[in-house]
N, C-alpha and C positions, 0 to 999 in steps of 0.2 A: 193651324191657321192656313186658310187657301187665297190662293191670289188671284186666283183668274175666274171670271162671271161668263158663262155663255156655254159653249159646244163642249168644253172641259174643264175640268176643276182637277189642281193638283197642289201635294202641299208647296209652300212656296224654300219648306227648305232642301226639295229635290232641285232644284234649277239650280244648274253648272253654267255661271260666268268664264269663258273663254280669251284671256285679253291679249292679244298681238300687240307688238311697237311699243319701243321706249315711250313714245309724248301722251299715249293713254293714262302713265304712270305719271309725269314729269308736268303735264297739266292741270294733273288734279281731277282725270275724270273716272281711275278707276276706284280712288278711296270715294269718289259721290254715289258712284252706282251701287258699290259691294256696299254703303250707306242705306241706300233708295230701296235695291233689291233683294238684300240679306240674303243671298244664295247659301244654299247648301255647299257646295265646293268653286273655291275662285283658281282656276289656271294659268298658267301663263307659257306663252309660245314665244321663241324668239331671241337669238342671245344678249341683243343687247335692251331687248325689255326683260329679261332675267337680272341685266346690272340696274334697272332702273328698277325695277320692285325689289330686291334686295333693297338697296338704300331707302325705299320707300315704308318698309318696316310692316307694310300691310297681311293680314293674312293669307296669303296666296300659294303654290304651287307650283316648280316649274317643271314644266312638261317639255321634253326636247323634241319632240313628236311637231310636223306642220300642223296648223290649224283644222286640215280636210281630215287628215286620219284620226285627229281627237273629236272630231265634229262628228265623226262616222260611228263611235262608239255609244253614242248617245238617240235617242227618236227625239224628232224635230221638237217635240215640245218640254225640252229637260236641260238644254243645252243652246244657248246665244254666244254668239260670235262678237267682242267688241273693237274696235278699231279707227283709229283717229285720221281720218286721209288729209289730203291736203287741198284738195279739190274735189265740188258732187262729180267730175269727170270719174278722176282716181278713184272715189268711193266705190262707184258703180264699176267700176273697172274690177276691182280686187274681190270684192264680192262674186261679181260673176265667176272669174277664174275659181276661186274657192267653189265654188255652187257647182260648176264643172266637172270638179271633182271626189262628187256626194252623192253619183247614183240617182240613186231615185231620192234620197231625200232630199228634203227644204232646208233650208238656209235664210235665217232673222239673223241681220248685221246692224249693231249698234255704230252709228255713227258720231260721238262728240262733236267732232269737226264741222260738220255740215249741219246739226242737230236732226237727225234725217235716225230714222229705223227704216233701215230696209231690208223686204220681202221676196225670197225667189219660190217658188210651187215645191211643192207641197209645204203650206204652212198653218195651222194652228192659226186662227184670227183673232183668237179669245186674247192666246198669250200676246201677241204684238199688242191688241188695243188694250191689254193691261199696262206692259210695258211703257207705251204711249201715256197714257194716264199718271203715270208714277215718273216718267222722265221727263214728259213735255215736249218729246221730239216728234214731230211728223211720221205717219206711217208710207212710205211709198213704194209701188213694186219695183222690184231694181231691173235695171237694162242688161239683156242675154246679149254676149257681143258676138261678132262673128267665130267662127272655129276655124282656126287657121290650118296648116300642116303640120304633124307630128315634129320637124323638124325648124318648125317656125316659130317662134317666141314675138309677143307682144310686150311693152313697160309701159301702162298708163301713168297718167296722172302725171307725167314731166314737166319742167319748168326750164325752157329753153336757157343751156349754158348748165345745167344739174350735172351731176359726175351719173351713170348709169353703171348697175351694180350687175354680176353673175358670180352665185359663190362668192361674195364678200371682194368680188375683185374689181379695181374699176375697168370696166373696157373700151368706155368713151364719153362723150358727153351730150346731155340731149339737145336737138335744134329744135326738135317741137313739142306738140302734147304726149304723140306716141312715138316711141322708141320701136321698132321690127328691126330686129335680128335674125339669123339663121346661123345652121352650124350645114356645111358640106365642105367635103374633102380633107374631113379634120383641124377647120380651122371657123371661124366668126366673120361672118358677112355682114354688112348693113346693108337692107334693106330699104327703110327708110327712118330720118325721124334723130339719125346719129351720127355723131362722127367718131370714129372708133379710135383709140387709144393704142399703136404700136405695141408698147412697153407691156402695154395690161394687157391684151388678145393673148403677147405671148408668154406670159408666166399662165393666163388660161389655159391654156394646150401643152404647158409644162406639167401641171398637175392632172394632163388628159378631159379629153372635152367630154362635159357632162351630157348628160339626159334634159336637154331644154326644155323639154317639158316637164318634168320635176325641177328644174336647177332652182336657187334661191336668187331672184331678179326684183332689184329696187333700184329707184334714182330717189338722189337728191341727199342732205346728210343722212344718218347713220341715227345720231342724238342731237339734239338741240343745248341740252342743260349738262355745266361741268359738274364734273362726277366729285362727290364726296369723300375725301380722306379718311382709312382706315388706319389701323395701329400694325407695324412695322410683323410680317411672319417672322420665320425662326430666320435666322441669319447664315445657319449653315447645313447643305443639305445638297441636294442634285438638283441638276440644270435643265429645264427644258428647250429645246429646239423650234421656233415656231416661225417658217419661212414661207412668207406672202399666203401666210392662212390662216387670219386674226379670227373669224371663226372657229375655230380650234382651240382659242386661249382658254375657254372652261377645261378642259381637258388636262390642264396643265397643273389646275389648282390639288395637288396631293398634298397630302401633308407633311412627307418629307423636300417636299420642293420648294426650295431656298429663291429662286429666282429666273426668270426669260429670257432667252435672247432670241429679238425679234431681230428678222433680217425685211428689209420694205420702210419706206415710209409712212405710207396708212398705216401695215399691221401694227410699226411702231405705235403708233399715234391710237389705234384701237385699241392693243393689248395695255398700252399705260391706261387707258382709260377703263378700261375692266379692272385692272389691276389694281387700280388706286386704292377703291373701297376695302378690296381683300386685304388690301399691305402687299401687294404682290410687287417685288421691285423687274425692273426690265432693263437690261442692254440692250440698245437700240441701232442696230445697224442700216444709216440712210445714203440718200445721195440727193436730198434735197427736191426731191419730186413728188412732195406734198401735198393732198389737195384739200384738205383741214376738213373734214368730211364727221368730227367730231371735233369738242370742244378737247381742248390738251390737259390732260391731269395725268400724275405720274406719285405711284408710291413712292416713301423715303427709301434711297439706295438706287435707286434709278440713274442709269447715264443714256444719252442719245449721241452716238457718235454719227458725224456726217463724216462721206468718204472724199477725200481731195481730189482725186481726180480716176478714180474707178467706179463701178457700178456696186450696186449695193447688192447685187445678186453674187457675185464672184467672190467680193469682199466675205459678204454673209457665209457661204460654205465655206469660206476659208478659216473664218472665227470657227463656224459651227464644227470643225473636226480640232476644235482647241477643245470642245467641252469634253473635260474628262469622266468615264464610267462613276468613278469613285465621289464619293460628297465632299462638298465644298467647302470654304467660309466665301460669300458672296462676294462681299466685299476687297476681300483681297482677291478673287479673282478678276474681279472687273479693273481692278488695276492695272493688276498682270499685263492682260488682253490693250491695255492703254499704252504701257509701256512698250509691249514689243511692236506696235502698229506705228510707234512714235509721229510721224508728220505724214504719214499715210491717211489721217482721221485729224482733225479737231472735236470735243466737247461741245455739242451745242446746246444741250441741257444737261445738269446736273440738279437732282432734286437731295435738300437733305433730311 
């Protein structure tokens, strides 16, 4: 069977659906499309759209690959980009960047959000106006935005007061549509558009400043939809480590790995929420400087400790040279670590 009428004709179970961001899953736009367009291969980019198509039970793939180098393996007309923005601003915004970084090929981005397809050169017209046809969305060329300095980063699509993301970490929050940033002298400069976050610049440049034009830059939450509860993993096994790098939590998921201990309060708050569906439980080392950047779900065996009156970074290494080489039982370790911290910490969540 072929799907497209005009300048090419291919079959329609060559086309590889591409889907970036939890809310393409969590709204129901990528079981319509993989419905609509019966692709040959559905992918998925993304870690916390990886927790949201797992629960979503759908055919898919996850590919830990950015969207530009999975898009690159493909000719324009085999392979759609889909992605739910928050703004036609933002839409155009993330496209271009993406399209940016494709060379000489074209870039078709399925838009949900905006109900918008859009087009960067070189593109296939047959395949969009089939697309168009079969989804109902608008065909429009998308906006090529300015190219800044190698050491300058742009964040469309902001919502004045949004938490802004580098590497999963927050570094401030937006005042306007755009966020500009720079990295000199080893450190994060606002430019315009932010007001930058002390605490988070410097856990940034703790785990060394990235390549800003590669780094992974978003505002605003994470997920919108609480994560669905899994069945409890093994109970006894070794401990992973995972400090202010919630991106990181796939990593963590082995099979003898009984359970996390998150040092940060986001990573808290993202690694329970990864975790949940897995059965992955988490000890949660905070201090209460939360920006709820995902909705809270925490597998059974989970504790969240808040620190009384230390930082959750000093506290955190301090736990993290508790976790022993050797396997554990979960449970009784996170005790342990309760008991000897006694009035240093109160429980602020306990999941059972």
């Amino acid at each position: 069977m072929t799907g497209f009428q005009g300048g090419l004709s291919i079959t329609i179970h060559e086309l590889t659906l591409i889907f970036h961001g939890a809310d393409v899953f969590d709204y129901g736009d990528a079981a319509r499309l993989i419905s609509l367009l019966h692709p040959g291969l559905s992918l998925v980019a993304g870690v916390m759209a990886r927790t949201a198509a797992e629960e979503s039970g759908l055919p898919v793939t996850y590919d830990g690959r950015r969207p530009s180098e999975i898009l690159a393996e493909y000719p324009g007309d085999k392979a759609v980009l889909i992605h739910r923005a928050k703004t036609d601003a933002s839409a155009h915004r993330f496209g271009s960047l993406i399209h940016s970084h494709l060379k000489d090929r074209g870039l078709i981005l399925i838009d949900p959000g905006t109900c918008q397809i859009l087009t960067w050169e070189p593109v296939d017209p047959s395949l969009s106006a089939w697309l168009s046809k079969k989804t109902g969305y608008t065909v429009k060329s998308g906006i090529h935005h300015e190219r800044y300095p190698p050491d300058t980063r742009v964040i469309g699509g902001c919502l004045p007061g949004e938490p802004v993301f580098v590497n999963g970490i927050i570094i401030g929050y937006a005042t306007s549509e755009e966020a500009v940033i720079s990295f000199h002298d080893g450190t994060v400069q606002a430019i315009s558009g932010i007001d930058l976050k002390d605490h988070g610049v410097e856990k940034l440049i703790r785990f060394g400043c990235p390549d800003i034009s590669k780094a992974w830059c978003k505002s605003g939450n994470i997920r919108i939809s609480r994560p669905m509860k899994g069945d409890r993993r093994i109970r006894k096994g070794h401990i992973v480590v995972i400090d202010h790098s919630a991106m990181a939590c796939f990593g963590a998921f082995d099979p003898d790995t009984c359970g996390i201990l998150t040092i940060g309060d986001d990573t808290t708050s993202i690694c329970g929420h990864i975790g949940c569906f897995r059965g992955m439980p988490i000890l949660g080392i905070t201090d209460g400087d939360i920006d709820g950047i995902v909705p809270e779900g925490y597998a059974p065996g989970s504790v969240v400790l808040q620190a009384a009156w230390e930082r959750d970074d000093e506290l955190g290494i301090e736990i993290a040279g508790m976790v022993p080489d050797e396997p554990v039982v979960w449970d009784e370790w996170v005790e342990k670590i309760i008991q000897e911290l006694g009035d240093r910490v109160k429980v602020v969540h306990r999941e059972i």
